[in-house]
C-alpha positions as CSV (number, residue, x, y, z in Angstrom):
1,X,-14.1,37.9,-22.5
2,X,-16.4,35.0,-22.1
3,X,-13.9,32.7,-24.3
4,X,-11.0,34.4,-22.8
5,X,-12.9,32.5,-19.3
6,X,-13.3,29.0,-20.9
7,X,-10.0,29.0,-21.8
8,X,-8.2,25.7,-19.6
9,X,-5.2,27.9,-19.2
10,X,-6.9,30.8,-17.7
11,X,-9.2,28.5,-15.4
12,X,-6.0,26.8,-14.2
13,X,-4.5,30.4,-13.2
14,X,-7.2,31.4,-11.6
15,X,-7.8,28.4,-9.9
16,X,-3.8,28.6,-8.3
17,X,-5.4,32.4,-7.8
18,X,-8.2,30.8,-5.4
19,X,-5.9,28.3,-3.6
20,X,-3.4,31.2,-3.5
21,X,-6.0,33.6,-1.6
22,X,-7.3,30.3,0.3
23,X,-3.7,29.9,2.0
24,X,-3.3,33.7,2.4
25,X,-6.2,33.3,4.8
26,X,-5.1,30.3,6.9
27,X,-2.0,32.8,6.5
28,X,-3.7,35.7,8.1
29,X,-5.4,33.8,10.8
30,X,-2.6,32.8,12.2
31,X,-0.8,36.2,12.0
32,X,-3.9,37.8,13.6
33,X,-3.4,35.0,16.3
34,X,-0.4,36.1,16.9
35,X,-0.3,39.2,16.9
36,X,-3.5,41.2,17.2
37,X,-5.4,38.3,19.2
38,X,-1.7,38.9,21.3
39,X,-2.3,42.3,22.2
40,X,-6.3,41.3,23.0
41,X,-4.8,39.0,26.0
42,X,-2.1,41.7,26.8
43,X,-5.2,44.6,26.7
44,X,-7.5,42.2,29.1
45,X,-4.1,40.7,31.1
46,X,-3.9,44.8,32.2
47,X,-7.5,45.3,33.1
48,X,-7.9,42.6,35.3
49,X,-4.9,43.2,37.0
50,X,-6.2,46.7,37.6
51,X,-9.3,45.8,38.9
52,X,-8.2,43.3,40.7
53,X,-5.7,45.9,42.8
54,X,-8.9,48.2,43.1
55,X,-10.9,45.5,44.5
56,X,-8.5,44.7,47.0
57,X,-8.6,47.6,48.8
58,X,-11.9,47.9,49.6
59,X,-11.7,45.8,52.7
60,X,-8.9,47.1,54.2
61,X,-9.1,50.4,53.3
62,X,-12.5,51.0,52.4
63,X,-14.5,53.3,49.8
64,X,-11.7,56.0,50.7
65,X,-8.7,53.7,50.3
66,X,-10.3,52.7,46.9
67,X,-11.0,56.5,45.9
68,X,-7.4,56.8,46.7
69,X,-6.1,54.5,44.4
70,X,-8.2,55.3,41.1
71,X,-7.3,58.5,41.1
72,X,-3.6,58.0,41.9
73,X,-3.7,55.6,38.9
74,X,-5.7,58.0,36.7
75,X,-3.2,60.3,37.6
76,X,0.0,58.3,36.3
77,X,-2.1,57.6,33.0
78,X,-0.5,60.9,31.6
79,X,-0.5,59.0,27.9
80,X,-4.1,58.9,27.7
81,X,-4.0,54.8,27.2
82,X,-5.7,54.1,30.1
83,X,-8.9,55.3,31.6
84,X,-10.7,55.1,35.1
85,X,-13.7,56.0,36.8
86,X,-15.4,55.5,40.1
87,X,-18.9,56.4,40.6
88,X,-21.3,55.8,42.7
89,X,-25.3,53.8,42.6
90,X,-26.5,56.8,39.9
91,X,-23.3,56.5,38.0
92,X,-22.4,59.7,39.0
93,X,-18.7,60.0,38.2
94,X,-16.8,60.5,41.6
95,X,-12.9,60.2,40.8
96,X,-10.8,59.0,37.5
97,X,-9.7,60.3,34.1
98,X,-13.4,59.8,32.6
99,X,-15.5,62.9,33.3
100,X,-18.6,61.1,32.5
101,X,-20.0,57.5,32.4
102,X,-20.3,56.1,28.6
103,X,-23.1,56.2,26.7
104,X,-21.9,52.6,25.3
105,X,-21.4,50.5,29.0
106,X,-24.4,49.7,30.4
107,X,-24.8,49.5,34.1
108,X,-24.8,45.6,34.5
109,X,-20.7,44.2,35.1
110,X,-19.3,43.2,31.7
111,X,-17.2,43.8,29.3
112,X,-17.5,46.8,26.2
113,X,-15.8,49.3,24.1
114,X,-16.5,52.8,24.1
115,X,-15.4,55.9,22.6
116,X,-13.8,58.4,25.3
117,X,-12.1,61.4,25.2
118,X,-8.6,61.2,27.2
119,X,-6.0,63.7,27.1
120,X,-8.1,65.8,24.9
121,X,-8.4,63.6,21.8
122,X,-11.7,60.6,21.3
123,X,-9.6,57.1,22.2
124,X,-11.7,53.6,21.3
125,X,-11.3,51.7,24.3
126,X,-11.5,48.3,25.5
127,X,-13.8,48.6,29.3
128,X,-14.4,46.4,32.1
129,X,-17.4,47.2,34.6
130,X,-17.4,46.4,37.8
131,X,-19.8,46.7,40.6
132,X,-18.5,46.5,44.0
133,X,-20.0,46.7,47.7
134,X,-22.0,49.3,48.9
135,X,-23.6,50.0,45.0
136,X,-20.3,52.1,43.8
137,X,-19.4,51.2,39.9
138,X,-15.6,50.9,38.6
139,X,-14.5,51.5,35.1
140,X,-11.2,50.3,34.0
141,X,-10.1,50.7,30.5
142,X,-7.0,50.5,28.0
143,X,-6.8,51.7,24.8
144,X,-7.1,49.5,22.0
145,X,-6.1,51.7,18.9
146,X,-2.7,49.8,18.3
147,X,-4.9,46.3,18.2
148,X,-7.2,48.2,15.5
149,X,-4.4,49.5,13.6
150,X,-2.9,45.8,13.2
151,X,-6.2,44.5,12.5
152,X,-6.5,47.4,9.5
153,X,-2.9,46.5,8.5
154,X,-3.5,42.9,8.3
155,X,-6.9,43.0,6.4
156,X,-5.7,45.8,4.1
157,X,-2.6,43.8,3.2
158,X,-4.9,40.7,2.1
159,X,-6.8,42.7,0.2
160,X,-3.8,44.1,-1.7
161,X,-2.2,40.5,-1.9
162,X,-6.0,38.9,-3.0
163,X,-5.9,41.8,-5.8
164,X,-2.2,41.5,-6.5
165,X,-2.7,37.3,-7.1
166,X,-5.9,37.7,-9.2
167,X,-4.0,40.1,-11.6
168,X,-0.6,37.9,-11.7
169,X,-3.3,35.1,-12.3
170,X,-4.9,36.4,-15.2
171,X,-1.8,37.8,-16.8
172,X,0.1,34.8,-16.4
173,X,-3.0,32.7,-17.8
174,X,-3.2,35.0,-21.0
175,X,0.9,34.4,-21.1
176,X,0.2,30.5,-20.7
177,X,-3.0,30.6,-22.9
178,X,-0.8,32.3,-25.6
179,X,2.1,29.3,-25.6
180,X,-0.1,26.7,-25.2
181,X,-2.9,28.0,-28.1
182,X,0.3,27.8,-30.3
183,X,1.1,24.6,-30.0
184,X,-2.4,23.5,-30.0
185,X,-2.5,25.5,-33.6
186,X,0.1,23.2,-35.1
187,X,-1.6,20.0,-33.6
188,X,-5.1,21.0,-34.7
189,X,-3.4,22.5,-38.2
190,X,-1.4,18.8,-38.3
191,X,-4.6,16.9,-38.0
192,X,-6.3,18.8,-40.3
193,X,-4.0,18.1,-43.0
194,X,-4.6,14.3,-41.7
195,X,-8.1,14.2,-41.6
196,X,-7.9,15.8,-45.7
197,X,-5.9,12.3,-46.3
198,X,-2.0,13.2,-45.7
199,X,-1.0,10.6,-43.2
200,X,2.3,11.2,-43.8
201,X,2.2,14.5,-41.7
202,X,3.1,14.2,-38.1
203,X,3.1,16.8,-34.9
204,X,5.9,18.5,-34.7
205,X,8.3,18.6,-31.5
206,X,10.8,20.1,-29.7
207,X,12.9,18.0,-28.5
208,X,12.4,19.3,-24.8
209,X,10.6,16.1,-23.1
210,X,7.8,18.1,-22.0
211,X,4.7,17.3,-21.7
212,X,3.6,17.8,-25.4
213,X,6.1,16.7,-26.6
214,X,5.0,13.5,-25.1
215,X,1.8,13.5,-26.7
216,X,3.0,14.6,-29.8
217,X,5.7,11.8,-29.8
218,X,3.1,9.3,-28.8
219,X,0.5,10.5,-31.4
220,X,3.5,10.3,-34.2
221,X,4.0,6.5,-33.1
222,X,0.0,6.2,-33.0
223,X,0.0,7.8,-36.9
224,X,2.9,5.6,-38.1
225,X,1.0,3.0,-36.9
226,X,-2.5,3.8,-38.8
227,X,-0.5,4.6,-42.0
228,X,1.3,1.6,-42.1
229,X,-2.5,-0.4,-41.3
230,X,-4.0,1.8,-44.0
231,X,-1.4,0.9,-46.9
232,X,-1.2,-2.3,-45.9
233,X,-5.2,-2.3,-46.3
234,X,-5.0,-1.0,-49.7
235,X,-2.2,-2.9,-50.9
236,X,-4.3,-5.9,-49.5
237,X,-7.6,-5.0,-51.2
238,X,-5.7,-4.8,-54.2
239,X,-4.1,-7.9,-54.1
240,X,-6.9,-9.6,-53.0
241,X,-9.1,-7.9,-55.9
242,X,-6.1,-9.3,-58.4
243,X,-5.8,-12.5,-56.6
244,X,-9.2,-13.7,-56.8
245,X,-10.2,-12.6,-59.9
246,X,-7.4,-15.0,-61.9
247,X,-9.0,-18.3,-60.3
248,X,-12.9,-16.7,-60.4
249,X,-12.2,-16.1,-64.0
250,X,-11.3,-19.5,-64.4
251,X,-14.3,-21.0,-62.5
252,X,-16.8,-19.0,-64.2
253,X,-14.9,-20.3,-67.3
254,X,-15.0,-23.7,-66.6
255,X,-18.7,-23.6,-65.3
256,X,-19.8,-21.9,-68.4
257,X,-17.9,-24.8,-70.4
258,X,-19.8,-27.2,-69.1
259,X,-23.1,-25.5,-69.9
260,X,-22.5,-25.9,-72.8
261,X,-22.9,-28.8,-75.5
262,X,-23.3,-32.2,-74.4
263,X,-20.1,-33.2,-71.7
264,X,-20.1,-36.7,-70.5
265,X,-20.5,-37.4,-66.6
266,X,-16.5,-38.0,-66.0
267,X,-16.2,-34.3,-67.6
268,X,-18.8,-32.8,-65.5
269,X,-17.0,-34.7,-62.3
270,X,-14.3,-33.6,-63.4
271,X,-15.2,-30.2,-63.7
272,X,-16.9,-29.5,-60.5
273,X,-14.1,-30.9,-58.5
274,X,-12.1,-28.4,-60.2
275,X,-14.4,-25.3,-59.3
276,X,-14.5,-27.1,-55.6
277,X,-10.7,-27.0,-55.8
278,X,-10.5,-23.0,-57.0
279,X,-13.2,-22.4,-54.3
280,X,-11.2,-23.9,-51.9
281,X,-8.3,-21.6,-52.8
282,X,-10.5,-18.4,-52.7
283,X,-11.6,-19.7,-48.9
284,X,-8.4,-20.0,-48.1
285,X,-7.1,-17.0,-48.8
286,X,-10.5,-15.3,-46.9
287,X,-9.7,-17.9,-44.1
288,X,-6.1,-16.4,-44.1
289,X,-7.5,-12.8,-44.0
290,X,-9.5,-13.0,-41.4
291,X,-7.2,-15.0,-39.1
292,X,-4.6,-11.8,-39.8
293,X,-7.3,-9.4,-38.6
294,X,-8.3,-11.2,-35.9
295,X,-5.0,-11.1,-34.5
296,X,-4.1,-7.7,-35.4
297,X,-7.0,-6.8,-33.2
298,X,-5.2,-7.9,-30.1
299,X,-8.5,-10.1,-29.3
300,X,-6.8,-13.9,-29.1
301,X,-4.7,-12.4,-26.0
302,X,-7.8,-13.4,-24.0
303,X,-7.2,-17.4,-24.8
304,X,-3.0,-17.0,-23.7
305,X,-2.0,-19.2,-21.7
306,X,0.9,-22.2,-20.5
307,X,2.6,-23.4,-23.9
308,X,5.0,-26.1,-24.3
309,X,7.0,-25.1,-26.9
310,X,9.1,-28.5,-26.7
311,X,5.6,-30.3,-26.8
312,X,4.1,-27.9,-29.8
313,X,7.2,-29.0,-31.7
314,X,6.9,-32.5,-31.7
315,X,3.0,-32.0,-32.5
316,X,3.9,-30.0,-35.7
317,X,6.7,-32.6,-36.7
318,X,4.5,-35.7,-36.7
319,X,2.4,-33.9,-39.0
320,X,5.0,-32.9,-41.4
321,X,7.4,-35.9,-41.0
322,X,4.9,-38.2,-43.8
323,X,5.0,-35.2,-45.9
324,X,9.2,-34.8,-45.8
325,X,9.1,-38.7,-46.1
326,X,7.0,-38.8,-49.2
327,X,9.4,-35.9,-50.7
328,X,12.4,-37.9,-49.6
329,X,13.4,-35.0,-46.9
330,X,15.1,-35.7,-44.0
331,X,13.4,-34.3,-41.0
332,X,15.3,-34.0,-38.0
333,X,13.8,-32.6,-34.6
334,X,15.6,-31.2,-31.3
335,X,14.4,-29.8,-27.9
336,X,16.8,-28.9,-25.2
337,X,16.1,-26.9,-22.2
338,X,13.1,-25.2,-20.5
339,X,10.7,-23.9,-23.2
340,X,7.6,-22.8,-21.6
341,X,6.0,-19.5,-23.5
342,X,2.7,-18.1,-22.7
343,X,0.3,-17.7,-25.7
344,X,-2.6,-18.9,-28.1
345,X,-1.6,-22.6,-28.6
346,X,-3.4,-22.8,-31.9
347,X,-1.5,-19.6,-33.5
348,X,1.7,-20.9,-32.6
349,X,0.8,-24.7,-34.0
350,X,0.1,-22.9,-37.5
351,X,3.1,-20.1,-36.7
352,X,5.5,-23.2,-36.8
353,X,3.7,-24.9,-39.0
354,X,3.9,-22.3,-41.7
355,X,8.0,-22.6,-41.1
356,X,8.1,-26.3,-41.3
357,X,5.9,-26.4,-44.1
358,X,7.9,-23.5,-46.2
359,X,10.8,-25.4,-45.3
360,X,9.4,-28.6,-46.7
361,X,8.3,-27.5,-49.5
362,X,11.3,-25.6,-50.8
363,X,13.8,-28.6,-50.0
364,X,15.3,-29.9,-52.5
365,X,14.4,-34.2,-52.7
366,X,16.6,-36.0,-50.5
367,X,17.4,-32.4,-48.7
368,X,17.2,-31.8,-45.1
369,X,15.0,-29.9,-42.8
370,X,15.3,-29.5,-39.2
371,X,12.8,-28.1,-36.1
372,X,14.9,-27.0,-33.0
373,X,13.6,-25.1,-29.4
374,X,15.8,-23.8,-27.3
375,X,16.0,-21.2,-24.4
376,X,18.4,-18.3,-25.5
377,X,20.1,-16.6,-23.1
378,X,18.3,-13.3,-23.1
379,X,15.0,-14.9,-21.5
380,X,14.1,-15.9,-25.1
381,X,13.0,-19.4,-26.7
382,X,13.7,-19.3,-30.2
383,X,12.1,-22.1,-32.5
384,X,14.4,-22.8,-35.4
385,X,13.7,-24.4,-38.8
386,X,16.5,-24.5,-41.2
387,X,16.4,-26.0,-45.0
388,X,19.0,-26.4,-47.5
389,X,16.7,-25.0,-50.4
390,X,17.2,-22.1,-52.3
391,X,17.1,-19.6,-49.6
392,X,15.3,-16.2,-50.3
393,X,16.9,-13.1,-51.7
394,X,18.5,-10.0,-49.8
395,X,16.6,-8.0,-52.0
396,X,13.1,-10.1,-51.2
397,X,13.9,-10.6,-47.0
398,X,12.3,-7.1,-46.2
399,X,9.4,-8.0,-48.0
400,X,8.4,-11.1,-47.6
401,X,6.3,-11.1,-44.7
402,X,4.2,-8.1,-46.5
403,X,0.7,-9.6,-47.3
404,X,0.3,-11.8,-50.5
405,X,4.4,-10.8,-51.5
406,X,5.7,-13.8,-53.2
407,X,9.5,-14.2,-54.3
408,X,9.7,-14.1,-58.0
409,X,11.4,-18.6,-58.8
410,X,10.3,-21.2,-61.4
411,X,11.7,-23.9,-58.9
412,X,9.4,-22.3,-56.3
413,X,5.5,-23.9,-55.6
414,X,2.8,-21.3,-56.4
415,X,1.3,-20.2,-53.0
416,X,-1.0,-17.4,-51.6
417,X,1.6,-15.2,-50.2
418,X,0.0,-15.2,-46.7
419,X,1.9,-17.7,-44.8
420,X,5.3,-15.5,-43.7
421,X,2.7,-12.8,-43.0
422,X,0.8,-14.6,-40.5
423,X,3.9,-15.9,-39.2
424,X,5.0,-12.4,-38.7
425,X,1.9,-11.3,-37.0
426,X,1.7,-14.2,-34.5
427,X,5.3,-12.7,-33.6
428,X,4.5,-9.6,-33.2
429,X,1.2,-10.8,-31.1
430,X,3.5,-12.8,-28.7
431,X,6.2,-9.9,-28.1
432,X,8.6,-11.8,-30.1
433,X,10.0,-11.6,-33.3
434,X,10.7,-13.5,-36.6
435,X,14.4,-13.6,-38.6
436,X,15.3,-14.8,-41.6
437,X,18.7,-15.9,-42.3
438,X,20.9,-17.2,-45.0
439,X,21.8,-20.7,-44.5
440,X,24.1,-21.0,-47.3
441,X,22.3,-22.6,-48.8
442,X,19.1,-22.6,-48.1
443,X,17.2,-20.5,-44.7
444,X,17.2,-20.3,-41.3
445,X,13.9,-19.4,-40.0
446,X,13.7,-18.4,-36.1
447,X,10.5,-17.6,-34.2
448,X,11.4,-16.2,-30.7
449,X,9.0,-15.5,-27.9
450,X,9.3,-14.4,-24.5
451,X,9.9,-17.4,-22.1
452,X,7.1,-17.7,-19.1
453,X,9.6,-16.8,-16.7
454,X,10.9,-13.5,-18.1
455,X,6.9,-12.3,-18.9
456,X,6.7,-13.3,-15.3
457,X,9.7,-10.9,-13.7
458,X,8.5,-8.1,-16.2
459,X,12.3,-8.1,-17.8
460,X,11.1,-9.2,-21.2
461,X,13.4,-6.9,-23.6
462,X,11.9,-4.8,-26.4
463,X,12.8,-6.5,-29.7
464,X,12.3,-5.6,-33.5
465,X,9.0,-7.8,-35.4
466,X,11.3,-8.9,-38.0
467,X,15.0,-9.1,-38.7
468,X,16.9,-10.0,-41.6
């Protein structure tokens, strides 16, 4: 019984129970108003008038005019519904319908009900009392059995209705406790099988758009989300563990080498600037890391602000133009339109500079590269760079941006396999997206981002991280 009551469902029916019952009595208040507090202004309406005729009489006509006209009116009050008496300074019943003076009206003027027989049968009446000249006393009452008749009608039908809504209530909490425990069941047996480490289960739905299935849709999305963090955490700390140890190995090789035996100074020079070389590598690829976490955390939103893409561009090409000229590349650079983003200045720099440097790198000598930003027209700026190098695979576009991937190429440099990645995930931190196309040859690399002005009129559309 006691969990039956802490049960949300039940609480909610009876608390529609108790506003139910609440509005039943604002309900019966004003029925009562008008009908039962009706008949109480009809009842008094009657008296007053009565008394009122009495009272007229008495200086015209005198006590024996006034005589005269209680008892004709007791007289026409064959029903029993309305009573009269006139007595006199001992209340001493002289003429009327009441044989004897209540028990319940006191002598002072005012208003009371009594119980009197009329017509042979005990009537609860509704009295006025009314002294007049000379010490005489005047009783005028109706009877107010019809008023107490509506008034039992009207509280017994409350009670009935209270009752009635209480047990509707409870019954239609246990029917609403029943649905609702079994989907809670599936969720709770769902995230059990979660919690035991299978990620790949999800809550199940009904395709009705109600309100679990709302949370059950979002939880699903919220899941996805955590497994695809999760493997991409293992498959990280595996490569990482893989990574490192090749170029540790080494150092600790190296190190040991020169521990050993007599090595000239050159040698040991040599040496360390090697181990500072491999170091630098290993720091790197932490660096790297770090940076992705940081802004897979959401936390560099706080430093968005006014970029100029146009601007950003010709920053990153002045840096990379001495390396494409010492390659032989041609570097080529175009910005047409209005380019303004909003984001972290410095993740964009290294975003594009990640492109241009990909791009560099993989061109073949005296090839081309080129840096363009444009508006697009669906509120868009795309930043372009295009190579003529040797492209990537269909079969390697899907997983290139994956954390320390690397296309399998003897004609390609030996890199970390973190650079797309944190391409990707600047992308995805600036509501854009990052595609790779074929260039034929080579690849056509193109970072778009909201423009300011569409982030501004809340019209930005939704667009996939990465296409190929």
């Amino acid at each position: 019984m006691f969990r039956l009551l802490r049960s949300s469902s039940v609480k909610l029916a009876l608390s529609y129970a108790g506003l139910f019952v609440a509005s039943s009595l604002l309900l019966v208040g004003l029925l009562w108003w008008g009908t039962a507090g009706y008949l109480d202004r009809e009842t008094t309406a009657v008296i007053r008038a009565d008394v009122t005729a009495v009272r007229d009489d008495l200086p015209y006509r005198g006590i024996a005019g006034v005589i005269e006209t209680v008892e004709d009116r007791a007289e026409a009050a064959t029903d029993g519904r309305a009573g009269y008496l006139l007595a006199d300074a001992r209340l001493k019943p002289i003429v009327g319908n009441i044989a004897t003076w209540p028990a319940e009206v006191k002598p002072k003027p005012g208003w009371y009900q009594a119980s009197i027989i009329l017509v042979g049968r005990y009537r609860t009446m509704e009295i006025e009392s009314v002294v007049l000249p000379g010490g005489y006393h005047l009783l005028v009452g109706h009877d107010i059995q019809d008023r107490a008749a509506v008034r039992a009608m009207i509280v017994k039908g409350l009670g009935w209705a209270a009752a009635g809504a209480f047990v509707i209530a409870i019954v239609g909490g246990l029917f609403v406790r029943r649905a609702v425990l079994r989907r809670i069941e599936a969720i709770n047996t769902t995230a059990g099988a979660i919690v035991h480490g299978d990620l790949s289960r999800r809550l199940p739905t009904r395709d009705n758009a109600d309100e679990f299935d709302q949370l059950a849709q979002t939880i699903n999305l919220m899941l996805a989300q955590i497994e695809t963090l999760i493997e991409r955490v293992r498959n990280t700390t595996n490569t990482v563990a893989h990574d490192l140890r090749t170029p540790l190995g080494e150092l600790r090789a190296e190190l040991e080498d020169l521990t050993r035996g007599k090595v000239s100074s050159a040698a040991i020079l040599d040496g360390v600037q090697k181990a500072v070389s491999r170091l630098d590598r290993v720091i790197g690829i932490f660096n790297a890391l770090l940076r992705l976490a940081e802004i897979d955390s959401g936390t560099r939103r706080s430093g968005f602000r006014h970029v100029d893409a146009a601007a950003l561009a010709v920053e990153v090409a002045e840096l990379y133009t001495p390396l494409a000229e010492e390659k032989g590349v041609a570097f080529e650079l175009s910005a047409t339109g209005e380019s303004a983003v909003n984001g972290d200045p410095y993740l964009l720099a290294q975003a594009v500079g990640n492109l241009v440097d990909n791009a560099v790198k993989y061109a073949p000598r005296r090839g081309s590269v080129s840096l363009c930003v444009a508006p697009v027209e669906d509120g868009h700026v795309d930043i372009t760079v295009t190579d003529d190098g040797p492209g990537i695979a269909d079969g390697d576009k899907g997983h290139v941006t994956e954390r320390f991937y690397r296309c399998q190429g003897e004609d390609k440099p030996n890199g970390v396999g973190l650079g797309l990645s944190l391409v990707e995930a600047v992308a995805r931190l600036h509501n854009g997206r990052l595609q790779l196309l074929d260039h034929d040859p080579g690849l056509v690399a193109v970072l778009s981002l909201p423009s300011e002005e569409t982030l501004r009129s809340g019209n930005a559309p939704a667009r996939e991280a990465v296409s190929n």
